[in-house]
Structure formats: structure tokens, C-alpha cells
C-alpha positions as CSV (number, residue, x, y, z in Angstrom):
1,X,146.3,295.1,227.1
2,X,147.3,298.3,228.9
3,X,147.8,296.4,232.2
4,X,150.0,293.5,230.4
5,X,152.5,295.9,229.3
6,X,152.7,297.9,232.1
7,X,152.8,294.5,234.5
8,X,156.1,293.8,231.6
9,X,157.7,297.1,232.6
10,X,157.5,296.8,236.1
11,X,159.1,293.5,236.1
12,X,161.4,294.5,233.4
13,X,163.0,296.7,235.2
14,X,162.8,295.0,238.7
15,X,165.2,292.3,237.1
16,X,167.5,295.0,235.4
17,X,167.7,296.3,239.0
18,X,168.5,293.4,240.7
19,X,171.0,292.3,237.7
20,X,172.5,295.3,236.5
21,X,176.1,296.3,238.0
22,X,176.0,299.9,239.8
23,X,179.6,299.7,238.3
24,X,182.2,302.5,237.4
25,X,183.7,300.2,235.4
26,X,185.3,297.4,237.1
27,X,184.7,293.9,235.4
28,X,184.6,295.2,232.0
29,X,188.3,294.2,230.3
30,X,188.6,296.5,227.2
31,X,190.1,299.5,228.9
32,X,188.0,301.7,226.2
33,X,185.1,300.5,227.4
34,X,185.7,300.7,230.9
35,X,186.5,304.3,230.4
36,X,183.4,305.2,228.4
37,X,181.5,303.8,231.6
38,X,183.6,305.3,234.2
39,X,184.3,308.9,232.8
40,X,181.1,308.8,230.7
41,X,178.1,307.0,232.0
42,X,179.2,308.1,235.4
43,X,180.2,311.8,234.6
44,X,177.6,313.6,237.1
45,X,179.1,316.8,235.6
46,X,176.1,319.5,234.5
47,X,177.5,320.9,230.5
48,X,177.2,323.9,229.3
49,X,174.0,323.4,227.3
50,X,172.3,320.9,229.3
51,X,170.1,323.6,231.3
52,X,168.7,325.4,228.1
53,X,168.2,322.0,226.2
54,X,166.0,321.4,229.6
55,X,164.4,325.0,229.8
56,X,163.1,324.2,225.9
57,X,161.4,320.6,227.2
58,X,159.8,322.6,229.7
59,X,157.9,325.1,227.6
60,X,157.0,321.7,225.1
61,X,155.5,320.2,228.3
62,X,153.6,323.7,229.2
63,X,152.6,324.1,225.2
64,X,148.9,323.2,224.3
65,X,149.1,323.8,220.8
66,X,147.3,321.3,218.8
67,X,149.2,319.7,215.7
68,X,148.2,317.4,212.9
69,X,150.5,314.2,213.4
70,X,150.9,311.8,210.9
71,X,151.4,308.3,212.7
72,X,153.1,305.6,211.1
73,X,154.2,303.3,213.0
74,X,150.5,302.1,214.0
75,X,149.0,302.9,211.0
76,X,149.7,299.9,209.0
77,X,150.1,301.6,205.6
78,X,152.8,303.7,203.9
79,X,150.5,306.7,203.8
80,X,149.9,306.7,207.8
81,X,147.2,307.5,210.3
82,X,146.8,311.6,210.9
83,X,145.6,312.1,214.1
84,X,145.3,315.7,216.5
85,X,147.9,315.3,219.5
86,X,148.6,318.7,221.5
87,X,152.8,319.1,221.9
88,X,152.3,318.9,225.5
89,X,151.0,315.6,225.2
90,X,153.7,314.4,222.8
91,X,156.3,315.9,225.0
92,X,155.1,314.0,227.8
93,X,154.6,310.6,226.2
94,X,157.5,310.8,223.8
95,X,160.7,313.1,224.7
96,X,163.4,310.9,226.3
97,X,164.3,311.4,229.9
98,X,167.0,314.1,230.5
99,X,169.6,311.8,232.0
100,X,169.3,309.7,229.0
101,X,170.0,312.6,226.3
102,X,172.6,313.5,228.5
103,X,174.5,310.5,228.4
104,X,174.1,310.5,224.5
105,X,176.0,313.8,225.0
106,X,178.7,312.1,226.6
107,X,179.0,309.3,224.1
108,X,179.4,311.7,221.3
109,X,182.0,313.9,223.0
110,X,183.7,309.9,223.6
111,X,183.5,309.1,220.2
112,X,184.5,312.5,218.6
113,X,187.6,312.9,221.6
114,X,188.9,308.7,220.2
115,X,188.2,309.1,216.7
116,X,189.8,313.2,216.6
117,X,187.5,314.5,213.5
118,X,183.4,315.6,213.2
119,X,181.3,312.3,213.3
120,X,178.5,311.3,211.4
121,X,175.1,311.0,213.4
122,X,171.7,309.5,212.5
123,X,168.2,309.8,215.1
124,X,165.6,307.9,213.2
125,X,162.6,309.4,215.6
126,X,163.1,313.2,215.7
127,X,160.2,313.5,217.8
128,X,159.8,317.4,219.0
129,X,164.2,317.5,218.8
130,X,165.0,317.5,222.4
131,X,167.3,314.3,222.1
132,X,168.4,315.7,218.8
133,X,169.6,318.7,220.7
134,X,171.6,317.0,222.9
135,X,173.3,315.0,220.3
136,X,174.1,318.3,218.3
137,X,175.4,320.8,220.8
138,X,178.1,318.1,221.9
139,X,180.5,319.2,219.0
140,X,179.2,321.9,216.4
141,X,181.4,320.4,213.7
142,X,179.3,316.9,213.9
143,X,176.7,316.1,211.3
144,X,173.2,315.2,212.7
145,X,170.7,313.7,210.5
146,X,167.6,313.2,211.7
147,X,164.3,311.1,210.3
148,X,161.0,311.8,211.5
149,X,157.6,310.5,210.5
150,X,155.2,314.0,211.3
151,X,156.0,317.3,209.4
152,X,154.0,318.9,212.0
153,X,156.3,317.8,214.9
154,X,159.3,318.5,213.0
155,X,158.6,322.0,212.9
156,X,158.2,322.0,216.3
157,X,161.9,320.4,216.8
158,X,163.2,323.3,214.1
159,X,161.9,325.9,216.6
160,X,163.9,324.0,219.4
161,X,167.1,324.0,217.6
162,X,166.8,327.4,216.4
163,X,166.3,328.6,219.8
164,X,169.4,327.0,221.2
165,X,171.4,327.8,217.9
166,X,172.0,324.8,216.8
167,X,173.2,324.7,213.1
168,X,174.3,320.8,212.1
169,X,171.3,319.3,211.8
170,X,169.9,318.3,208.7
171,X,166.4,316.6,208.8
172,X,163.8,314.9,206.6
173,X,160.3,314.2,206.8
174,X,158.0,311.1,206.2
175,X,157.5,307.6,206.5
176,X,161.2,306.4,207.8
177,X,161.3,302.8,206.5
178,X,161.2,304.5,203.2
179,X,163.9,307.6,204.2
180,X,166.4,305.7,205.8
181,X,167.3,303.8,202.7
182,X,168.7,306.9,201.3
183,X,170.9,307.1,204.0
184,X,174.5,305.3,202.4
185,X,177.6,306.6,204.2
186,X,179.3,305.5,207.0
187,X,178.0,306.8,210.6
188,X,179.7,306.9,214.0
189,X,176.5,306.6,215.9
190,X,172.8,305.5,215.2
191,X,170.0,306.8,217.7
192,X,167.0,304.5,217.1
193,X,163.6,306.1,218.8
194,X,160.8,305.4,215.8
195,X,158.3,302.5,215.3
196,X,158.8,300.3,218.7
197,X,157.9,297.3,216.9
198,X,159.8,293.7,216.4
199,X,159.5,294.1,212.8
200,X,161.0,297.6,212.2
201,X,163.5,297.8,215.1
202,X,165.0,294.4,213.4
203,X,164.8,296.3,210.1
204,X,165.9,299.5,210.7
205,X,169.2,298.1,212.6
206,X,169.8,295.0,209.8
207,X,170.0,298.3,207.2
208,X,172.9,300.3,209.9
209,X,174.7,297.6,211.2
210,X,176.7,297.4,207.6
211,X,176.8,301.3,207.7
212,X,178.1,301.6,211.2
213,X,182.9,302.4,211.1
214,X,184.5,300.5,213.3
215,X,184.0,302.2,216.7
216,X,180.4,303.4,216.1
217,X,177.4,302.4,218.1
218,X,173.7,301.9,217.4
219,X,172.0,302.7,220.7
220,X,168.9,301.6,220.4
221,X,165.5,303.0,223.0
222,X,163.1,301.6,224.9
223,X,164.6,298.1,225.1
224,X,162.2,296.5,227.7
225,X,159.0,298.9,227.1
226,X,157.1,295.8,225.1
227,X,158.1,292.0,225.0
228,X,158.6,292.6,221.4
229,X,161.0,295.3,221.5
230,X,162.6,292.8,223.9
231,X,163.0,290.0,221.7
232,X,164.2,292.3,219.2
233,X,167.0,293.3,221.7
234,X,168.0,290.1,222.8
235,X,168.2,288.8,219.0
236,X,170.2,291.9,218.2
237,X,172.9,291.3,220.3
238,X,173.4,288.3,219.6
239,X,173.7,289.2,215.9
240,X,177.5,287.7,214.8
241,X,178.3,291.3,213.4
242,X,177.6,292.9,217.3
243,X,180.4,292.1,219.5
244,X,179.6,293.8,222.8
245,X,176.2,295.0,224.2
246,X,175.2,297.2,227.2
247,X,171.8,297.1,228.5
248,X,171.2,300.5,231.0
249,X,167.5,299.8,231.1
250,X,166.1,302.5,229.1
251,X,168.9,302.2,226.2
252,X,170.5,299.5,224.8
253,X,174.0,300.1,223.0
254,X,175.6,297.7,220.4
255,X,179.6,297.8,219.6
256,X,180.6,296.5,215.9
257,X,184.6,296.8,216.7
258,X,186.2,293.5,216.2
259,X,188.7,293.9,218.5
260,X,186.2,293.6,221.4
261,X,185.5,290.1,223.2
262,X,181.4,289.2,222.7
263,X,180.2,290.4,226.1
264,X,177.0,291.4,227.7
265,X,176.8,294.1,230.4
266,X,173.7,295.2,232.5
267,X,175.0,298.3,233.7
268,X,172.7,301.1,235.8
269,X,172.5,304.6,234.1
């Protein structure tokens, strides 16, 4: 089973390569969304924040400290599966590549520059907080919200943000196909990193895409790591309420805004 999946990855991403656009933007008509990929995906500009963000992922990596995780996303039941996992392990296997939480940065700086007031931000998948991080420190007036499954691993992430200062996230712990349906008010963007299933990825976006304003974006992870998280993408945007998509490999971004034409981009990060 092991080698299936990682036979689908390689070939995943040898098509994305040899289908993707290294673009800066040309072919894409809406002029916002050619500057989002031209000043945003390709901004090769190092932040402020973006080297202690990294320094904390590297001690999580060097960290053998075991924790009691509470898995439910293979668990099969609403009380989950606890099982021992060290934090380097989890940092290894779960923290999302650097160049990815950067770009998430650079969205949210995007969105907060065109919409000119503090956005509202959900992560359903906290994991140890290093994407959280990055989609924090962009703009302290922001809101982050963020779900995450293990208690354990979310102190973990509260000793990450408290490290790097970070004082606008809000958090809550426990099974997240029962948290997020407390979440009702509008949000600007929706980072989806939890249960990498068909079922729940479907779910978990059919319950934001009616939350989402009108320039927010659900971007959702690890689009091509399984052939069901790739059915879930493809079905996704094609959804009537999505009316342009970009697929950068790693993440996949869906645009509700009206005003857009329905396109499809493959676009290199």
C-alpha cells in the first residue's frame, strides 16, 4: 500500500511539472490575480519573521519528547485513537514545507493590503503551529483560529507562538468535524491541513465555502498526496460556487469572487 501511494506522488507531481506554468503571471486575465502570482507567489523576498518561525521548526525537529496524540482522522470513531509519537517525528511527517507557509504569509498580507481592515483566519490542522505562525505574524491585527485534533500537540504549538510573541491566535482542541461547526462568521481565508480523506476534505470545505466574503480563499493541502484527496480536489473546483482554482502542487487555492471567469491554473510555487 505504501509503495502505491508513493508510485501516485511521484507521478503526481511529474505531471504537475510538466503541466504547470513557471509563470509570473502572464496568461492569467484578472489583473488581481495576476498580481497575487507575480508580486506574491513569486516574491523571493526573506520577511522579517520568516528566520525565527524557521529557527522554532528546527528545535521541533531536534525535540525527542514523547507526547500522547489523540488521532482522529484514522481512528474511525468520535473518541479517536491515542497513540505515543515523539515531536520530532510529528515535525518531520507533519509541519508544512517552509516555502509553503511562506507563501501563506504573502497571501495574507494580499488579502489584508485589498480588503484595508484585520481578516478573519481559520487552520483546521494546528499541528505543532508552525504554519499557524506564519499566518499570524503577517499582520498582528488579524484573527487566527485554529482547530486541532491532539491537546498534547497543541501545547506544543502554544510554546511556538509564545516564543515568537504571537498574540492573535485563538485555538481549540478536539475532534474537528465536531469544532468547526461552531465556527459561523464570515472568514477571509480557510487553511485546510486535518483528516486527508475524500470524505472529510469534501465536508470540511462544503461547511466554509458558504462562510467564505467575497475575496476569500480556501487553500486547501496536500492535493495530490492520495488519489482520494485528488478526487476530492478535482470535484472541488469544479463546485458552481468556486470560480477560479490554482493548483501549485503542494496546495491547492479556491476563489469564491463572482467577478472572476471559471479558470484553472497549474502554476509552480
Amino acid at each position: 500500500m505504501a509503495k502505491s501511494g508513493d508510485f501516485h506522488r511521484v507521478w503526481a507531481f511529474i505531471r504537475h511539472f510538466f503541466t504547470s506554468w513557471n509563470t509570473t503571471g502572464e496568461g492569467i486575465h484578472s489583473p488581481y490575480l495576476f498580481e497575487l502570482v507575480r508580486f506574491i507567489l513569486r516574491d523571493e523576498n526573506t520577511y522579517y519573521c520568516f528566520a525565527d518561525i524557521e529557527r522554532r521548526r528546527e528545535m521541533l525537529l531536534a525535540c525527542d519528547d514523547e507526547l500522547d496524540v489523540v488521532d482522529y482522522g484514522s481512528a474511525g470513531s468520535p473518541e479517536g485513537k491515542h497513540i505515543t509519537r515523539s515531536v520530532s517525528e510529528i515535525a518531520q511527517t507533519h509541519l508544512e514545507r517552509a516555502k509553503v507557509g511562506q507563501a501563506l504569509f504573502r497571501l495574507v498580507n494580499w488579502l489584508g493590503m485589498h480588503e484595508q481592515r484585520p481578516l478573519e483566519i481559520l487552520e483546521l490542522g494546528t499541528s505543532l503551529g508552525i504554519t499557524t505562525s506564519y499566518l499570524a505574524a503577517a499582520d498582528s491585527r488579524n484573527k487566527v483560529t485554529t482547530l486541532e485534533g491532539s491537546e498534547a500537540v497543541l501545547k506544543v504549538a502554544q510554546g511556538v507562538w509564545k516564543t515568537l510573541k504571537l498574540e492573535n491566535i485563538s485555538w481549540e482542541a478536539g475532534n474537528i468535524d465536531t469544532t468547526l461547526l461552531n465556527r459561523a462568521h464570515a472568514l477571509d481565508l480557510a487553511y485546510v491541513d486535518a483528516n486527508h480523506t475524500y470524505e472529510a476534505t469534501m465536508r470540511y470545505v462544503q461547511y466554509l465555502l458558504p462562510l467564505m466574503t467575497t475575496k476569500g480563499v480556501i487553500v486547501l493541502d496536500d492535493i495530490h498526496y492520495t488519489e482520494e484527496m485528488e478526487r476530492a480536489w478535482k470535484e472541488l473546483k469544479n463546485d458552481p460556487r468556486v470560480t477560479t482554482s490554482m493548483d501549485l502542487y503542494h496546495v491547492g487555492i479556491l476563489f469564491v469572487d463572482p467577478h472572476y471567469l471559471k479558470r484553472h491554473y497549474i502554476i509552480r510555487l
